[in-house]
C-alpha positions in Angstrom: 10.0 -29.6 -7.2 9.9 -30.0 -11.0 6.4 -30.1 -13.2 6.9 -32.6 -15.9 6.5 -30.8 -19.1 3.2 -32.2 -20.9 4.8 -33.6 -24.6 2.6 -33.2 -27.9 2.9 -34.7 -30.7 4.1 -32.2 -33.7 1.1 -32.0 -35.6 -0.7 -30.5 -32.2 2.1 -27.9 -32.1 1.9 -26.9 -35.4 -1.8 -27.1 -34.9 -1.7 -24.4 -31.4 0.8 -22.4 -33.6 -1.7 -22.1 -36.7 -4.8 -20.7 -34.4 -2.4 -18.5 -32.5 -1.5 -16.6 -35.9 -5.0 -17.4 -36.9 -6.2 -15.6 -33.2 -3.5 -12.5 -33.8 -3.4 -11.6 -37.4 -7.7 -12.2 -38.1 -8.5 -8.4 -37.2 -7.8 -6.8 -41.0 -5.3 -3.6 -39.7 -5.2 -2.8 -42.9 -8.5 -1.8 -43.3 -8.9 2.1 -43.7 -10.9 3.8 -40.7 -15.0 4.2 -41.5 -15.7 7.6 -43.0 -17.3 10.2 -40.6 -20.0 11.6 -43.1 -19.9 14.8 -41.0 -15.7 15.5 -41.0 -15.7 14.4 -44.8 -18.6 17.5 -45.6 -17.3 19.8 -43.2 -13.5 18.8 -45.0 -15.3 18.8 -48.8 -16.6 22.4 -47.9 -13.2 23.9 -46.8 -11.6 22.4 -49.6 -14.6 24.0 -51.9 -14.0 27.2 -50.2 -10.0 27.0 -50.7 -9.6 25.7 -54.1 -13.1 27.6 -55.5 -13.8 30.3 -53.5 -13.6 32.5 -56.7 -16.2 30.9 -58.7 -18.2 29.4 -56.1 -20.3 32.3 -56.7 -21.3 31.6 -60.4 -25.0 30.6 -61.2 -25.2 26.9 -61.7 -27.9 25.4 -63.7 -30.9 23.3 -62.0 -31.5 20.5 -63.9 -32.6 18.6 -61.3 -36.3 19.1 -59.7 -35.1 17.6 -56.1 -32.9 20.5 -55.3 -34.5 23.9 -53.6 -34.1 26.5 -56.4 -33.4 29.5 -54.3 -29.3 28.1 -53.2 -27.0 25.5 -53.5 -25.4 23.4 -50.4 -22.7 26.3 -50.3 -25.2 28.9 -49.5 -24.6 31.2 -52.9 -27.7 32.8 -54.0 -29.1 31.9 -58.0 -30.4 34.7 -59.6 -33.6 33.2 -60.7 -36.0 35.0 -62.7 -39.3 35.4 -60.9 -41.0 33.0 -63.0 -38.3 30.7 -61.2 -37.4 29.0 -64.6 -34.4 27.4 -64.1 -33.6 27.0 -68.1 -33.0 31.1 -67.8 -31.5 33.7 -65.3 -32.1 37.4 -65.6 -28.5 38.8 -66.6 -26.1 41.9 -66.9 -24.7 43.0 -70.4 -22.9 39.9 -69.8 -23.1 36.4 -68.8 -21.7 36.5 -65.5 -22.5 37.6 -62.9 -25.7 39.7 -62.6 -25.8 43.0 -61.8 -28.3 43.1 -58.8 -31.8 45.1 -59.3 -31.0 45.4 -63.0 -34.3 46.0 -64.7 -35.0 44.2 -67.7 -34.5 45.9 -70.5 -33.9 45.3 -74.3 -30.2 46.0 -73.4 -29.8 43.8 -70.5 -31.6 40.7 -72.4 -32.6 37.4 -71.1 -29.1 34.8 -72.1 -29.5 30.8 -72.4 -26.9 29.5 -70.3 -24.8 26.5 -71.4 -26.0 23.2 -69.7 -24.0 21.3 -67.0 -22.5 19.0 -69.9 -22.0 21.8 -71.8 -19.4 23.4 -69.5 -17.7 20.0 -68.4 -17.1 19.3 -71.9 -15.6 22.4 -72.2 -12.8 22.1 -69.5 -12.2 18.8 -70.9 -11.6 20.0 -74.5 -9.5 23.4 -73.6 -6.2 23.4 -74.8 -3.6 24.4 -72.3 -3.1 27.5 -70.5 -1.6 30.3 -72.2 1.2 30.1 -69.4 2.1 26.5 -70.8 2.3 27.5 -73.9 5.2 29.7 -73.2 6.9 28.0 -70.9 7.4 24.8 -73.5 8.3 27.5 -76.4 11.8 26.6 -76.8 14.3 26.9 -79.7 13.0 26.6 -83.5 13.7 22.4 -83.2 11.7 22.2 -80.1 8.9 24.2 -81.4 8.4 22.3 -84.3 8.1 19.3 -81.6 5.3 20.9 -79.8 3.4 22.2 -82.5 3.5 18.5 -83.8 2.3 17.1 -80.5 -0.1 20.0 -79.9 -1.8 19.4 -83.3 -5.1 17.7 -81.7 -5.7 19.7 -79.1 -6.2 23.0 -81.6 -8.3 20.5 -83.5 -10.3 20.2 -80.7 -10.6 23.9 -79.3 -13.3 25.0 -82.1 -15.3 21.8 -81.7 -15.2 22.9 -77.6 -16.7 25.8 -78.6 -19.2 25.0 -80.2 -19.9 22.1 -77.7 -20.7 25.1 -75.1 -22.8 27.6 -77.2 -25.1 24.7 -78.1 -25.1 23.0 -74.4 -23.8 19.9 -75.2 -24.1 16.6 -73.9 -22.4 14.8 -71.4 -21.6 11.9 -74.0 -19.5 14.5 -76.1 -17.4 15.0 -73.2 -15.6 12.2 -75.2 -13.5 14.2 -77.9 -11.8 12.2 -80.4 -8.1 13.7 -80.2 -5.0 12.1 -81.9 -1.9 11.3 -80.0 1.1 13.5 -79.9 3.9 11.9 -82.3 7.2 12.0 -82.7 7.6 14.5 -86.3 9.6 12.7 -88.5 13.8 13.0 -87.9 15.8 14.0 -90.6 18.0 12.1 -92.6 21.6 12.0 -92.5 24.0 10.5 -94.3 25.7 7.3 -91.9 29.6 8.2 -90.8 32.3 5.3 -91.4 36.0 5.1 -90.5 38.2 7.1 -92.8 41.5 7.1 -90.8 43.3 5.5 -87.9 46.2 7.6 -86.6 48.4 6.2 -83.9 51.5 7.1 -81.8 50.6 8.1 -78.1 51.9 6.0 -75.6 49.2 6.2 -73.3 45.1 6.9 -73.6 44.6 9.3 -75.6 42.2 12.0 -73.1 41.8 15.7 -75.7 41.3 16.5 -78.7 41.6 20.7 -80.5 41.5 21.6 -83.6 43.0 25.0 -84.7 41.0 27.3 -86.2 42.6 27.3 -89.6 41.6 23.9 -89.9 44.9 22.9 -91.1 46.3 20.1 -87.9 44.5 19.5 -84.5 46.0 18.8 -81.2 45.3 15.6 -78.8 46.9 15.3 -75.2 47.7 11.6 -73.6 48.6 9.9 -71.0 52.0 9.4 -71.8 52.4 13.1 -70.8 52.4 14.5 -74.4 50.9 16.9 -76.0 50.9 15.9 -80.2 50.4 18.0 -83.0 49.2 15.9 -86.0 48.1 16.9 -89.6 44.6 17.2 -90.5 44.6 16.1 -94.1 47.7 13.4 -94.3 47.4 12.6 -90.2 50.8 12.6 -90.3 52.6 13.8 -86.5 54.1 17.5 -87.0 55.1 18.1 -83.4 55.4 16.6 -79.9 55.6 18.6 -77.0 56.4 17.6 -73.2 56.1 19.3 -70.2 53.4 17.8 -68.3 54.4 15.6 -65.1 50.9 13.6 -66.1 48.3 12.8 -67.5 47.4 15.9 -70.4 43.4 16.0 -70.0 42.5 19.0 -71.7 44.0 21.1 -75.0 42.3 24.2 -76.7 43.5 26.2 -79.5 43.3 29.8 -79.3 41.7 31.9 -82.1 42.5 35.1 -81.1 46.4 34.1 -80.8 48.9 31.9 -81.3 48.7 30.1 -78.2 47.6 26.6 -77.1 46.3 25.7 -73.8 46.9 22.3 -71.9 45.7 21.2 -68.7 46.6 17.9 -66.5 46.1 15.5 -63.8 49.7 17.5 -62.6 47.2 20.1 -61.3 49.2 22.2 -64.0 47.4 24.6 -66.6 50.3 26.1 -69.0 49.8 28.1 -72.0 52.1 27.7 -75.3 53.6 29.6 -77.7 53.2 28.2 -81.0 55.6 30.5 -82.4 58.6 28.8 -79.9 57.1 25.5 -79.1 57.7 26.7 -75.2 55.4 27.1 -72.0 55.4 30.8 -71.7 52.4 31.2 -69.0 51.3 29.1 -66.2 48.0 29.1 -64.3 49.0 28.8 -60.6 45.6 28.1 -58.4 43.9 24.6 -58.9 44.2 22.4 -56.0 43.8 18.9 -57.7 43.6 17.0 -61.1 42.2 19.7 -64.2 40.2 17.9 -65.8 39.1 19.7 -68.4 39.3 23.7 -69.9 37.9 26.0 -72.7 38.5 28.7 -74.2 35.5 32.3 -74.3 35.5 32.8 -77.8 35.6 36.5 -77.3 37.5 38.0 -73.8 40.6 36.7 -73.5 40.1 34.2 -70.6 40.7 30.8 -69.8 38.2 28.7 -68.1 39.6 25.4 -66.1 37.4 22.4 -64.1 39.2 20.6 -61.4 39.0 17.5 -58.9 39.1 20.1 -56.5 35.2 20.9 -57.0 36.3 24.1 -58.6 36.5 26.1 -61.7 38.7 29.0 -62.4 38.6 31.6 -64.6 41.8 33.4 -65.4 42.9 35.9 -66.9 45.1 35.3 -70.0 47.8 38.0 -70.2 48.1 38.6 -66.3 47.9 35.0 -65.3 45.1 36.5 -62.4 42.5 34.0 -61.0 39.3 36.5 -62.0 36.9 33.9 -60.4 37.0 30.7 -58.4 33.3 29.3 -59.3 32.6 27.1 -56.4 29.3 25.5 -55.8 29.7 22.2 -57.1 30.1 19.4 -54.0 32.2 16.7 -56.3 35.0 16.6 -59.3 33.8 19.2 -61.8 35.0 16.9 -65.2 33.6 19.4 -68.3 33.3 22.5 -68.7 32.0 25.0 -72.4 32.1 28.6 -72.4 30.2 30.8 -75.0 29.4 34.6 -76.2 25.7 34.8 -74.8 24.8 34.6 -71.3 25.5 32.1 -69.6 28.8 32.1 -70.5 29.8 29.6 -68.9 28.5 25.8 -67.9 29.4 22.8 -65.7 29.0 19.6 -65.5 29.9 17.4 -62.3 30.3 14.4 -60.5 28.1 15.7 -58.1 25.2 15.2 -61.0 24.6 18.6 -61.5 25.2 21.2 -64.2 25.5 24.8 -63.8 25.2 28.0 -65.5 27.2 30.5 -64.0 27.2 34.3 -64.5 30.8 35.4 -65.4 30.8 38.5 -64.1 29.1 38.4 -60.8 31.5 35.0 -60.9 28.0 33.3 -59.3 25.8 30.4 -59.9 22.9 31.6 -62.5 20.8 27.9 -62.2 21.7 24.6 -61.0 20.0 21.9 -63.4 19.7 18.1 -61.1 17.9 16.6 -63.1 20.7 13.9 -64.2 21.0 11.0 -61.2 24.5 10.3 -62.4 28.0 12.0 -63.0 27.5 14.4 -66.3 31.1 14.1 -67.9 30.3 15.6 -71.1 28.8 18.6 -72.7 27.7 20.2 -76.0 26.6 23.0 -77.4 24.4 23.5 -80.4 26.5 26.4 -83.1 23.3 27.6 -83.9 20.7 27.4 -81.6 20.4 28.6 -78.2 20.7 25.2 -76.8 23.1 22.3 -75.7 22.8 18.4 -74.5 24.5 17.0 -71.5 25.5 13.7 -71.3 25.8 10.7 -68.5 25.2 7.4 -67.6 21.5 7.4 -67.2 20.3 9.2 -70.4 21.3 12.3 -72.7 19.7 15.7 -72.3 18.8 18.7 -74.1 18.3 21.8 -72.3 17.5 25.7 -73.7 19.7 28.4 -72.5 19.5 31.1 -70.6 17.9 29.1 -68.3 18.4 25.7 -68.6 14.5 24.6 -69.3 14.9 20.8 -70.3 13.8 19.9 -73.7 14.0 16.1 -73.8 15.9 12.7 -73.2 17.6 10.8 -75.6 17.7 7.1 -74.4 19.4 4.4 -75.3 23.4 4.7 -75.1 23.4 2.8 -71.8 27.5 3.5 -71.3 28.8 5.7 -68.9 29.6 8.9 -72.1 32.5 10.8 -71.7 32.5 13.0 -74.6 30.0 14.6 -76.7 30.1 17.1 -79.9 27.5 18.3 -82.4 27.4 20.0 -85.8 25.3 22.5 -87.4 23.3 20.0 -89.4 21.9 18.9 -86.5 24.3 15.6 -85.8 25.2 14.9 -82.2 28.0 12.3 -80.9 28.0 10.8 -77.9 31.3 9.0 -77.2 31.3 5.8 -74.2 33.8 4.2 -71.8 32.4 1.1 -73.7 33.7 2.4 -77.0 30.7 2.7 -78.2 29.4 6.0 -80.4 26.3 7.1 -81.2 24.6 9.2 -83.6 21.9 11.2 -82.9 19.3 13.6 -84.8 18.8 16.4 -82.9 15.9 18.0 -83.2 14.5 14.7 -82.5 16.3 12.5 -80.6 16.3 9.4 -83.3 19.3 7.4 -82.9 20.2 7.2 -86.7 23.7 5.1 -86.5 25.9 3.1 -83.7 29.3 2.4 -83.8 31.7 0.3 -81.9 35.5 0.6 -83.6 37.4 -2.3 -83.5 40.6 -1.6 -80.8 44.4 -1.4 -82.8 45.6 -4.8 -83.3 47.5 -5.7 -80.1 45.2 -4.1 -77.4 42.3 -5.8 -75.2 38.6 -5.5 -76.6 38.6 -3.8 -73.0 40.6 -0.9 -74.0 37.8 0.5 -76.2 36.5 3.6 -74.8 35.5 7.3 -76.4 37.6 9.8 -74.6 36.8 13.0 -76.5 35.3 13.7 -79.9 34.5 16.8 -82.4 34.0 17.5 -85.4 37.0 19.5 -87.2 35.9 22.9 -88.3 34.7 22.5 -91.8 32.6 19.6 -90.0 33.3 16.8 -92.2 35.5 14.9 -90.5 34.9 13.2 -87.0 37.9 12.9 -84.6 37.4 10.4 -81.7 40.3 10.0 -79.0 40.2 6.5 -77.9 41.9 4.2 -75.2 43.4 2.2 -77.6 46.1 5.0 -77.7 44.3 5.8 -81.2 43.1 8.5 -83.1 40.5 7.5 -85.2 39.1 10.0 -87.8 35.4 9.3 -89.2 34.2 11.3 -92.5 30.6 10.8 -94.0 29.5 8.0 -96.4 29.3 10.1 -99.6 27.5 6.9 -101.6 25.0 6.6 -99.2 21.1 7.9 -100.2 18.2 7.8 -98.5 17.6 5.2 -100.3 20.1 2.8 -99.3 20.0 3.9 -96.2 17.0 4.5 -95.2 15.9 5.5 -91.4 14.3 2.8 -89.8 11.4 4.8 -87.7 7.6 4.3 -87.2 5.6 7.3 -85.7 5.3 6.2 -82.3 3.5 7.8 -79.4 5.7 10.6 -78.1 6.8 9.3 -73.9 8.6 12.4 -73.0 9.8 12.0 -69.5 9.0 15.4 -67.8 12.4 15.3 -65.5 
């Protein structure tokens, strides 16, 4: 037996369906639970006791008449003179706390203690801890930073004080202080194109210059490694080997050998004497991506796909380390005198500082979010930027404390270089390069080269750069298959090219 199913119009439906929500959803879940007045004091007074337990005996001052003189809702005891005048309490040869049963004498005199106001204002108007201090003391650049942006709150310290010895208000809790600022950057002179050198096959991926300053090196992807002439740009030497892609070249100051590395999983030394291979590094287990040289032991740092780098040992060919840690493709890598001697960057988003000896991991910096593919070091200060797709950063060795971002070169960077006048490069995928001032972060000059006649606008991209060693010439590798060398604009004045910056209010990201 079947029930005949009652029909209703829509608009009834629709009408049963709208008080049914209505019905369900009118209690407000979302409302936070009523406040138990007895859990919240019993919570406030543990929290009191955690946080304050050391000061929670310190005489407070009873400016209101509603309160009991004799102790506060914690149960600490004011030492109240028997007058019970709450304006003064019978002290110790100093402030804090009294000495019990000390008699009043003319050494142990009566001291005014600073209002409620008084002391608030006070906390509000400290400058920071000592501790803070030192821990944002970096290099002489940074410092000149903080001592810019700290400027108000010294300002402010001697007007604190006397805020508390005369009591105060609670109105002058309001201290005028002047916003931290960027300090003005300093001005260098724009770089333009000066030379366009061409004859790889292939991208272009390294870049060396030898430390007479007299030709550099570049390696390609057409498998070569050239030798080209600094001055004229001219090509002195080719030399072949590689089974692939050359990624990284480094000249050797201590002899005549140069160093090549390659997506052949092949690191082979040269004698520049022969023009032949006379060393290979047997060890790596994937592409080498990148290697440098320690400028004063004789050993050869390499970075590989295979999450690795290796340390070997020049003469004997011996892998002295394998400095593993890194979870991804470790793509730069710098070594230098002082400790650390040598850092990472990697796919993994990470750089590291490793301890050469021990062959260990000193500190792991994560604070980039993307792959870090490039890496600088400052030749004079004890510091160095890393570079990748989310922002540029500047760290202090030894231990990698981060000094600040430099924003804006929204490109995935795959090479970076800086010069002792305080000029940093960072090179893009996009082809893009930018010029930075160091001690500041202000991005003084952009470039975008136009590719060699006959390539895509696509085939623009920054492989490597740095500067030669008398640092006026800029060498980009590009993947355009060019070389192009930048020198600075010797016409250009402040004047005519002045740097477009307003003081603005310093946003450091803290991460």
């Amino acid at each position: 037996m079947t029930e005949d199913v009652q029909k209703h119009s829509v608009h009834t439906l629709v009408f049963r369906s709208l008080k049914r929500s209505h019905d369900m959803f009118v209690a407000d879940h979302a409302k936070p639970v009523a406040l138990d007045e007895t859990s919240h004091k019993v919570k406030m007074a543990a929290k009191l006791r955690a946080d304050y337990g050391a000061i929670l005996h310190m005489p407070v001052l009873k400016e209101g008449k509603d309160r009991t003189p004799g102790s506060d809702m914690h149960g600490s005891k004011n030492y109240t003179q028997p007058a019970d005048d709450p304006e003064y309490l019978i002290t110790g040869t100093h402030a804090y706390p009294s000495g019990p049963g000390l008699a009043l004498t003319a050494d142990t005199q009566t001291h005014r203690n600073p209002s409620e106001g008084g002391v608030q204002t006070m906390a509000l108007a400290l400058p920071p801890s000592q501790a803070r201090l030192d821990a944002s003391r970096t290099s002489a650049g940074v410092a000149d930073i903080h001592r810019h942006a700290g400027g108000g709150e010294r300002a402010s310290h001697s007007h604190a004080m006397s805020l508390l010895e005369g009591g105060g208000t609670k109105n002058s809790a309001l201290v005028a202080r002047k916003a931290p600022t960027m300090p003005k950057p300093q001005w260098h002179a724009p770089w333009k194109l000066f030379r366009v050198i061409s004859g790889h096959l292939g991208w272009v991926r390294s870049i060396a210059v030898e430390p007479g300053n007299q030709w550099f090196v570049t390696g390609a992807g057409d498998r070569t490694i050239k030798i080209w002439d600094l001055a004229s740009g001219k090509l002195k030497l080719s030399l072949t080997g590689h089974i692939s892609t050359v990624r990284g070249v480094a000249v050797s100051t201590r002899s005549p050998y140069l160093f090549s590395c390659g997506e052949d999983k092949q690191v082979k030394c040269w004698d520049l004497e022969y023009n032949k291979v006379i060393r290979h590094y047997h060890g790596h287990l994937s592409a080498v991506y990148d290697l440098d040289l320690h400028p004063t032991i004789d050993v050869l740092v390499t970075c590989s796909r295979d999450a690795t780098a290796r340390v070997w040992d020049i003469r004997s060919k011996a892998n002295v380390h394998t400095l593993s840690g890194h979870t991804n493709t470790v793509a730069t890598v710098r070594c230098q005198a002082a400790e650390p001697q040598i850092i990472t960057g990697s796919h993994d988003s990470t750089i590291r500082l490793w301890d050469l000896i021990a062959g260990k991991t000193r500190a792991t910096l994560t604070n980039h979010k993307k792959s870090v593919r490039a890496l600088a070091l400052h030749p004079r200060q004890y510091t160095f930027a890393s570079g990748s797709a989310d922002n540029i950063k500047q760290w202090t060795f030894p231990d990698g404390n981060f000094i600040q971002n430099l924003s804006g070169h929204n490109a995935i960077i795959n090479a970076m270089a800086v010069n002792s006048d305080g000029v940093l490069v960072s090179g893009a995928d996009n082809g893009t390069i930018h010029l930075w001032d160091w001690r500041t972060g202000y991005n003084f000059q952009r470039i975008h080269a136009a590719v060699q006649p006959g390539s895509l606008d696509s085939e623009s991209g920054i492989f490597a750069c740095l500067f030669d060693n008398s640092e006026s010439r800029l060498i980009t590798a590009e993947a355009d298959k060019t070389i192009k060398v930048y020198k600075e604009d010797e016409t250009a004045t402040e004047e005519s090219h002045p740097i477009n910056w307003k003081p603005e209010i310093l946003k450091r990201k803290r991460f």
